[in-house]
C-alpha positions as CSV (number, residue, x, y, z in Angstrom):
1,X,-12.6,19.2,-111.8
2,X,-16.6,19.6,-111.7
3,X,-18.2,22.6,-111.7
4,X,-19.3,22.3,-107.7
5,X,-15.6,21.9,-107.6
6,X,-15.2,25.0,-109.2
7,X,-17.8,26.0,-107.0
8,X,-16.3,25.0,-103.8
9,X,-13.0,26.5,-104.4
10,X,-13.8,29.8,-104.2
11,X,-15.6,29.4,-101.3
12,X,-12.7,27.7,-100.2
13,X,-10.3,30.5,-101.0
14,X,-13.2,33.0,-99.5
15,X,-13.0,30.7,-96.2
16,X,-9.4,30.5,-95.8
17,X,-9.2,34.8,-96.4
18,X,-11.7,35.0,-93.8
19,X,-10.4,32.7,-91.1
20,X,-6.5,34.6,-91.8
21,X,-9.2,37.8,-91.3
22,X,-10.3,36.2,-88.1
23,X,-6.9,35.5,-86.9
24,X,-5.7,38.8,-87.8
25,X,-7.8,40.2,-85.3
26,X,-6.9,40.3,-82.0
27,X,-3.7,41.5,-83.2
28,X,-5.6,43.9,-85.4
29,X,-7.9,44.6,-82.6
30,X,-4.9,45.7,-80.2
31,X,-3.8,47.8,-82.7
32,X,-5.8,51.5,-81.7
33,X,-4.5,53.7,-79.5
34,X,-7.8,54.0,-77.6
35,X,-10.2,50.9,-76.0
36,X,-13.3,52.5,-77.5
37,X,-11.5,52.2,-81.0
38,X,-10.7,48.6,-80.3
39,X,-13.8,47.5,-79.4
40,X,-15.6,48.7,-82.3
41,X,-12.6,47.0,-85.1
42,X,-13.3,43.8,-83.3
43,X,-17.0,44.5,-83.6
44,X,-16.6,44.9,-87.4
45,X,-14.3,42.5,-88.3
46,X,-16.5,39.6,-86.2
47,X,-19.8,40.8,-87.8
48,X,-17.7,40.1,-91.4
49,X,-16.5,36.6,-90.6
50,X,-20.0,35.5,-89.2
51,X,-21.9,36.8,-92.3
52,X,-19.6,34.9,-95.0
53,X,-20.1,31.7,-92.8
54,X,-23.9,32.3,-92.8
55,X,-23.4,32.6,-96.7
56,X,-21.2,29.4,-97.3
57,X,-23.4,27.2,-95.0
58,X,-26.6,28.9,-97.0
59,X,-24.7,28.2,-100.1
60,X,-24.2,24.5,-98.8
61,X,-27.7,23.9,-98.0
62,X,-29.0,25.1,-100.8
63,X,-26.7,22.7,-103.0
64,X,-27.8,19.6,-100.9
65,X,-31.2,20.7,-100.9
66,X,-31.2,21.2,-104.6
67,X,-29.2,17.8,-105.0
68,X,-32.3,15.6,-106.2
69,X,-32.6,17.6,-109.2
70,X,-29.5,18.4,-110.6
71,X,-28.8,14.6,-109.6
72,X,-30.4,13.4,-112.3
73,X,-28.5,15.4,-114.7
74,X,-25.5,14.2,-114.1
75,X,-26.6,10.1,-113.8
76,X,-24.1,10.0,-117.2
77,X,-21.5,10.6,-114.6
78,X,-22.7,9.0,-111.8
79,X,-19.2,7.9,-110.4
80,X,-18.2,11.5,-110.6
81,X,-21.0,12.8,-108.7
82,X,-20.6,10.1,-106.2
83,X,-17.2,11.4,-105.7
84,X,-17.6,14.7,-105.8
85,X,-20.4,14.1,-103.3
86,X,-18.3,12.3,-100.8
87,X,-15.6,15.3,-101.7
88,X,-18.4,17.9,-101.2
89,X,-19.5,15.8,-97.6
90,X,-15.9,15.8,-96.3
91,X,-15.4,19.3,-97.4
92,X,-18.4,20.3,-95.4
93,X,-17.3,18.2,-92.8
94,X,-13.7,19.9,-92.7
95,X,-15.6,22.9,-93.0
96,X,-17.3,22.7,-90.3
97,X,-14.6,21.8,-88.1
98,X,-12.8,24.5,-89.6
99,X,-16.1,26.8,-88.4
100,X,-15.9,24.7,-85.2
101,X,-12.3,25.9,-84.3
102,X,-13.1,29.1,-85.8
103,X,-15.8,29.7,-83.4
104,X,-13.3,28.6,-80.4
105,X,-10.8,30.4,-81.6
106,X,-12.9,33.4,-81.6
107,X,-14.3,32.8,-78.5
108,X,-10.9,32.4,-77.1
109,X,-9.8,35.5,-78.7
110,X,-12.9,37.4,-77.7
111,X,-12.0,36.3,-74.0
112,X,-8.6,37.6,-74.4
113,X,-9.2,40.6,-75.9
114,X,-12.4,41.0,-73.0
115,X,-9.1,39.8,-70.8
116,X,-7.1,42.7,-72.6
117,X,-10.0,45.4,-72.5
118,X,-10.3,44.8,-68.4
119,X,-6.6,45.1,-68.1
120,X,-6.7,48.7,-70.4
121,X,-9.8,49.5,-68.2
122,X,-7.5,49.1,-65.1
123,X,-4.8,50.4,-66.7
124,X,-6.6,53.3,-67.8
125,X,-8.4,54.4,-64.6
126,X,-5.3,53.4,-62.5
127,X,-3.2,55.8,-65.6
128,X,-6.3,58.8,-65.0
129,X,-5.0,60.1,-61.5
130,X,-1.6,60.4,-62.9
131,X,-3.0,61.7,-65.9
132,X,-5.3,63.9,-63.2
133,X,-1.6,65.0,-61.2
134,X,-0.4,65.8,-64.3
135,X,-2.8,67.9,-65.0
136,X,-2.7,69.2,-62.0
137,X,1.1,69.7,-62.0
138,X,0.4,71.5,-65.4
139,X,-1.7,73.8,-63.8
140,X,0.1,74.4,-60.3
141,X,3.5,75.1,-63.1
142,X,1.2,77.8,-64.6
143,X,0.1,79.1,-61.7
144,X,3.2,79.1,-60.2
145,X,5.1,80.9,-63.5
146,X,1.5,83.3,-63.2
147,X,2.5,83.8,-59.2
148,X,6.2,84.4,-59.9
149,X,5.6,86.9,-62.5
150,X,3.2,88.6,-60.0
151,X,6.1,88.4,-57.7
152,X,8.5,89.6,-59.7
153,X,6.2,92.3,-60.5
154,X,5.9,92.8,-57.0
155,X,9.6,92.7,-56.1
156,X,10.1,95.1,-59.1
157,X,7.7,97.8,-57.2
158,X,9.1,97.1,-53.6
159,X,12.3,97.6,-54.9
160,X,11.6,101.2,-56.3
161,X,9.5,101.8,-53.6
162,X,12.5,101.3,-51.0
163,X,14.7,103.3,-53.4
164,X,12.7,105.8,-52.7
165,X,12.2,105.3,-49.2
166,X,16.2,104.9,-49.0
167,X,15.8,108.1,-50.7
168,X,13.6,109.6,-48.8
169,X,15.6,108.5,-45.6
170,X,18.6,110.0,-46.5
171,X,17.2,113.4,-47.2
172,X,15.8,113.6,-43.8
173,X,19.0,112.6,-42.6
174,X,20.3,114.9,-44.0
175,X,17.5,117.6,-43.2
176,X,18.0,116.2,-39.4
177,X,21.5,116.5,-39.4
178,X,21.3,120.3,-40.4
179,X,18.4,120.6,-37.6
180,X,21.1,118.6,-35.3
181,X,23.5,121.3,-36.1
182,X,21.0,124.2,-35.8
183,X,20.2,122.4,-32.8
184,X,23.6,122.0,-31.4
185,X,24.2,126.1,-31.8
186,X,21.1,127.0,-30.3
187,X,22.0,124.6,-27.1
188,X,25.4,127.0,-26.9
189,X,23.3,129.9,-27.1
190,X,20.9,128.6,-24.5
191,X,23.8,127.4,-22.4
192,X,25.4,130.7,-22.7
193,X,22.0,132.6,-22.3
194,X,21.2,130.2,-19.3
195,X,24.4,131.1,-17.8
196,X,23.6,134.8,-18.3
197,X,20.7,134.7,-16.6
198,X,22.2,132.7,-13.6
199,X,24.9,136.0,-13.2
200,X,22.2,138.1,-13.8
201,X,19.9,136.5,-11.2
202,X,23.2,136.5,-8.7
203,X,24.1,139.8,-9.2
204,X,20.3,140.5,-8.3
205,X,20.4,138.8,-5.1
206,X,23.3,140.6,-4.5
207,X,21.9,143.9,-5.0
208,X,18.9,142.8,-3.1
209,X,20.9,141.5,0.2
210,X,22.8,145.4,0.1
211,X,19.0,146.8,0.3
212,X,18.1,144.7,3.2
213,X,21.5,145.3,5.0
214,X,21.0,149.1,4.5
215,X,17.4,149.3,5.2
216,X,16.1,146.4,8.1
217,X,20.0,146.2,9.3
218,X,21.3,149.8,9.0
219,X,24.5,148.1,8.3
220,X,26.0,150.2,5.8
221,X,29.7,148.4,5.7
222,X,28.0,145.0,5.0
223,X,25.6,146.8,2.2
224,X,29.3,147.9,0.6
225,X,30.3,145.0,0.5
226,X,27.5,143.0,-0.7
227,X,27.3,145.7,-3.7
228,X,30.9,145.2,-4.7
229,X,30.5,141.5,-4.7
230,X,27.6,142.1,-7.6
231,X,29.5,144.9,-9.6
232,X,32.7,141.8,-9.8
233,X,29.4,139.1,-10.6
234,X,28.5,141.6,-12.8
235,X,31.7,142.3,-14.6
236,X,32.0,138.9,-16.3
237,X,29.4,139.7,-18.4
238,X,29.8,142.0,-21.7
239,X,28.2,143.2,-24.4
240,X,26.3,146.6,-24.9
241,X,22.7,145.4,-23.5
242,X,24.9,145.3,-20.0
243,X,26.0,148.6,-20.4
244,X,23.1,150.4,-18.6
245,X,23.2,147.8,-16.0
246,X,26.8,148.7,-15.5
247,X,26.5,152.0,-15.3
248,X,23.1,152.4,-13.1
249,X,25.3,149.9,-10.7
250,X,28.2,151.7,-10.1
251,X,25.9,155.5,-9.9
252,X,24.6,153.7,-6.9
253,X,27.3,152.3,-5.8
254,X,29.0,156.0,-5.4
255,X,25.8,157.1,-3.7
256,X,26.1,153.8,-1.3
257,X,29.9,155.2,-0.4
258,X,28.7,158.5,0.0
259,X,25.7,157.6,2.7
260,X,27.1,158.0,6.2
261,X,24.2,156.6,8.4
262,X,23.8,157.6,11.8
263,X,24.7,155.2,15.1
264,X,21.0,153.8,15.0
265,X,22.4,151.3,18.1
266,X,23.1,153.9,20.4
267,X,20.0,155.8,18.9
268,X,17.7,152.8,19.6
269,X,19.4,152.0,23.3
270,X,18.3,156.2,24.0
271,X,14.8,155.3,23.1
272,X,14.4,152.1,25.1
273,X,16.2,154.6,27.7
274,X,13.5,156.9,27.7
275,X,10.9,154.3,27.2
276,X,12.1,152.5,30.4
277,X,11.9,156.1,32.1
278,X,8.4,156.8,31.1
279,X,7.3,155.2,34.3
280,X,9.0,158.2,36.3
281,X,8.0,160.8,34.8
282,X,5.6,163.3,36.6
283,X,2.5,164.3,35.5
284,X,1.4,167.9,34.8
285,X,-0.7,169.4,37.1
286,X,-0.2,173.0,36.7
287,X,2.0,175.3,35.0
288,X,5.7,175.3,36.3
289,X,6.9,178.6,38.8
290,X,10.6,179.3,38.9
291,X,11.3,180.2,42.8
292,X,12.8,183.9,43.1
293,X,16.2,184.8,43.9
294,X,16.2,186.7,46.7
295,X,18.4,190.1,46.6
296,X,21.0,189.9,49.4
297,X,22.3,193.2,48.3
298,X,18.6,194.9,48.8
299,X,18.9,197.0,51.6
300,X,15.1,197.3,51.8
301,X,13.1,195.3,54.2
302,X,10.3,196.0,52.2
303,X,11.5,194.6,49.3
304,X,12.8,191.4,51.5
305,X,9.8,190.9,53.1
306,X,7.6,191.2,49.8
307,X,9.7,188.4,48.5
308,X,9.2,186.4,51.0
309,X,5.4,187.0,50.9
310,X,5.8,186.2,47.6
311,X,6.8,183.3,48.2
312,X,4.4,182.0,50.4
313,X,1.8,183.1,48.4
314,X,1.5,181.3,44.9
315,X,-0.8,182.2,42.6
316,X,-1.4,179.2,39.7
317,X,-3.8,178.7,36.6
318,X,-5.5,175.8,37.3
319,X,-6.9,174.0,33.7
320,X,-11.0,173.0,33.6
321,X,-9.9,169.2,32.6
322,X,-8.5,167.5,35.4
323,X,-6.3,164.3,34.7
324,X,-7.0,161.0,36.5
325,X,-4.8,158.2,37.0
326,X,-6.1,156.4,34.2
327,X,-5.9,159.0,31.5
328,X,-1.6,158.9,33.0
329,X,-1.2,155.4,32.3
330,X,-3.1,155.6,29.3
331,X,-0.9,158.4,28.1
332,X,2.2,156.6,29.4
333,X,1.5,153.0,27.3
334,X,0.7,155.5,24.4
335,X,4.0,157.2,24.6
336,X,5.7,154.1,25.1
337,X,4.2,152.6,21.8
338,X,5.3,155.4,19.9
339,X,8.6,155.3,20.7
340,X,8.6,151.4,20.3
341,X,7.5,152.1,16.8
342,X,9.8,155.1,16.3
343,X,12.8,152.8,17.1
344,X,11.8,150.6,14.6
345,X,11.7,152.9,12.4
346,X,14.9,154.0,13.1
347,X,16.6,151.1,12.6
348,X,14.8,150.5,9.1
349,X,16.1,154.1,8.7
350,X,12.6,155.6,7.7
351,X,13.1,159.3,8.6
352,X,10.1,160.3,7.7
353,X,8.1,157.7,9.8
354,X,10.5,158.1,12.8
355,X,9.8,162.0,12.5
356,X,6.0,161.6,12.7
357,X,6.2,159.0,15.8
358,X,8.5,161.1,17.5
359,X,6.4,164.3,17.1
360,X,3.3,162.5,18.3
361,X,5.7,161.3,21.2
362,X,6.7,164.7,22.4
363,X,3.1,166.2,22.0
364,X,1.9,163.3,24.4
365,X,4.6,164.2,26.7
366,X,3.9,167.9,26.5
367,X,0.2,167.7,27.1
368,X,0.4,165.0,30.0
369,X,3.9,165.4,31.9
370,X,5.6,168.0,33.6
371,X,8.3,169.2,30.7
372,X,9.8,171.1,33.8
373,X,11.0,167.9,35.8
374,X,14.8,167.5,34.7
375,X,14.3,163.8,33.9
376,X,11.3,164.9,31.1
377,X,13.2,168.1,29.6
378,X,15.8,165.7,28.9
379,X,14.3,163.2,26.8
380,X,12.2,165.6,25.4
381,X,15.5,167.7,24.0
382,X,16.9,164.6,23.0
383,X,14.0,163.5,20.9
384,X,13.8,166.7,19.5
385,X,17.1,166.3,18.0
386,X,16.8,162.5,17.0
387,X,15.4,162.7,13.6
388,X,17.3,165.4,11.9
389,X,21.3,165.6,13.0
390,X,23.3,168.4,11.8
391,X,20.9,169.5,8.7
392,X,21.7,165.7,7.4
393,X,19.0,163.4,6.5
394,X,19.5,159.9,7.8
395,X,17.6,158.7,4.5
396,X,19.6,156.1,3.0
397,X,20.4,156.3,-1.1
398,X,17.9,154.7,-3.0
399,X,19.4,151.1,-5.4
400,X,16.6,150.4,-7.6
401,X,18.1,151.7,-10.7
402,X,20.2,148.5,-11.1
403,X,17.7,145.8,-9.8
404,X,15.0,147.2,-12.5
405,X,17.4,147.2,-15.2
406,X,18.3,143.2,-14.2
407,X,14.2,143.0,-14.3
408,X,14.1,144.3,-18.1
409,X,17.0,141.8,-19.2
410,X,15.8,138.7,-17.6
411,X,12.3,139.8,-19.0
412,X,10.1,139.1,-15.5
413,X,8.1,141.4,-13.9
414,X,9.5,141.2,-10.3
């Protein structure tokens, strides 16, 4: 072999490494995990192939260019050169075919791996909103274990706090079943003291219908009765605050036995009697003369006929104010008004009040109307004798003991 052999082979050997270099890398190129990564191998590995084939063909140029000199030195050996020439020619030929399908081959694996970046690309950005909900998934988990520890945190603090409030709840159930309790007691009580003051209140109007029966109705049997109707009302009830009650009850009730009233009926008809008589009665015009009884035993004449000239000749005090017909009917309407009111009285059985209308009464009649005429001394002895009947008093017993004591229990001022 010649020394450009020699020469050649190694550049041969150098080719040969490169081109398995250069088909090593697409494969080589595909390799990295990212596109960036790839990109750049390619990069390197193409800029290595290219620069060795700009150093063979420089290396080939410069042995053809240098030919004509190093010709000569080797015209001993001219056949040699010749076929070392023609070797050197076709191996630069093959060569360059070699370069020739190197280039395409390059160029075809440059368009696959532009073919193979495009498809990462896609792959890549149609990978990035999965890799984006992913993400995004990660972040929702965390926020969900964050949320469901701040839940549980949450549930954790409801939960004591409606321990307590069950807690809570049960003491004022139990605090309002006491109060119920309390509550239920102090309804008997009030029922009871409700019911107390109902007796007490009808035991009252009891005692209050006996004082109208007595005093507007003079009707002492139904004022009896009334009374004893309270003391059974009021018999129901015990217990020592009743005992005054009791007692002041049946004090007046004894009194209330004891009263004998008067017959205010036929008392009252008398007056209206005498008021209806007023109209008749004669008015006073001088003092009254009683006639005189002649002697039938006097023997005298003189004494006969002095009597009978006393009678002819009457002798009367005559009083300075003379009464006209008006001053009579005045008189008479005030007599009658009196005696109106004094029957009223009467039956209300006020002595006292009867006893000052029938005084005024009789000193009306006195003054204005003959007391002499039979039909005035009557009525006027008969009023005389109205107010006060055998030394009694027709007063009737006082029952205000018991109603006042009712007043103090039911605490009212009546």
């Amino acid at each position: 072999m010649s020394e450009n052999d020699a020469q050649d082979t190694p550049q041969k050997s150098q080719v040969h490494e490169d081109d398995s270099e250069v088909g090593a890398g697409p494969d080589s190129v595909a390799g990295p995990d990212r596109p960036g990564a790839e990109d750049r191998t390619f990069r390197r590995r193409r800029a290595g192939v290219v620069a060795w084939l700009a150093l063979l063909l420089a290396v080939g140029a410069a042995g053809l260019a240098s030919r004509p000199y190093w010709s000569q030195w080797l015209d001993g050996k001219s056949e040699d050169v010749a076929t070392t020439a023609l070797a050197t020619v076709e191996e630069f030929q093959a060569l360059s075919d070699h370069v020739d399908r190197i280039d395409r081959e390059t160029e075809q694996a440059r368009e696959q791996l532009r073919q193979g970046l495009t498809d990462l690309e896609a792959e890549f950005d149609a990978a990035k909103p999965a890799q984006d909900l992913s993400e995004r998934i990660d972040r929702l988990g965390t926020r969900l274990e964050r949320l469901e520890g701040d839940s549980n945190t949450r549930l954790g603090g409801i939960r004591s706090r409606i321990e307590d409030l069950e807690e809570q709840v049960g003491r004022r159930l139990e605090r309002f079943e006491l109060r119920l309790a309390e509550v239920g007691t102090d309804l008997d009580r009030a029922d009871h003291d409700l019911a107390t003051r109902l007796r007490l209140v009808e035991v009252d109007s009891l005692f209050a219908l006996a004082q109208d029966q007595l005093v507007v109705s003079g009707n002492a049997q139904a004022a009896r009765t009334a009374w004893q109707r309270g003391l059974e009302r009021l018999a129901v009830l015990e217990g020592d605050e009743f005992r005054d009650l009791k007692d002041a009850a049946r004090r007046e009730f004894e009194r209330l036995q004891a009263f004998q009233p008067p017959d205010t009926a036929a008392h009252v008809d008398r007056i209206y009697a005498i008021i209806g008589e007023i109209e008749q009665w004669p008015a006073r015009s001088g003092p009254a003369q009683e006639p005189a009884d002649s002697d039938a035993s006097a023997a005298d004449w003189r004494e006969r006929l002095g009597s009978v000239l006393d009678d002819l000749v009457t002798i009367e005090n005559v009083d300075g104010d003379y009464l006209s017909p008006a001053e009579v009917d005045l008189a008479r309407e005030q007599l009658r008004i009196s005696l109106q009111a004094a029957a009223l009285a009467v039956v209300r059985t006020r002595d006292d009040t009867a006893r000052r209308l029938v005084e005024r009464a009789l000193a009306s009649a006195e003054r204005y109307f003959d007391t002499d005429a039979a039909v005035v001394a009557e009525s006027v002895e008969w009023l005389s004798g109205l107010v006060v009947r055998d030394g009694r008093e027709i007063r009737p017993p006082s029952l205000e003991d018991s109603r006042a004591e009712i007043a103090r229990l039911l605490g009212s001022v009546r």
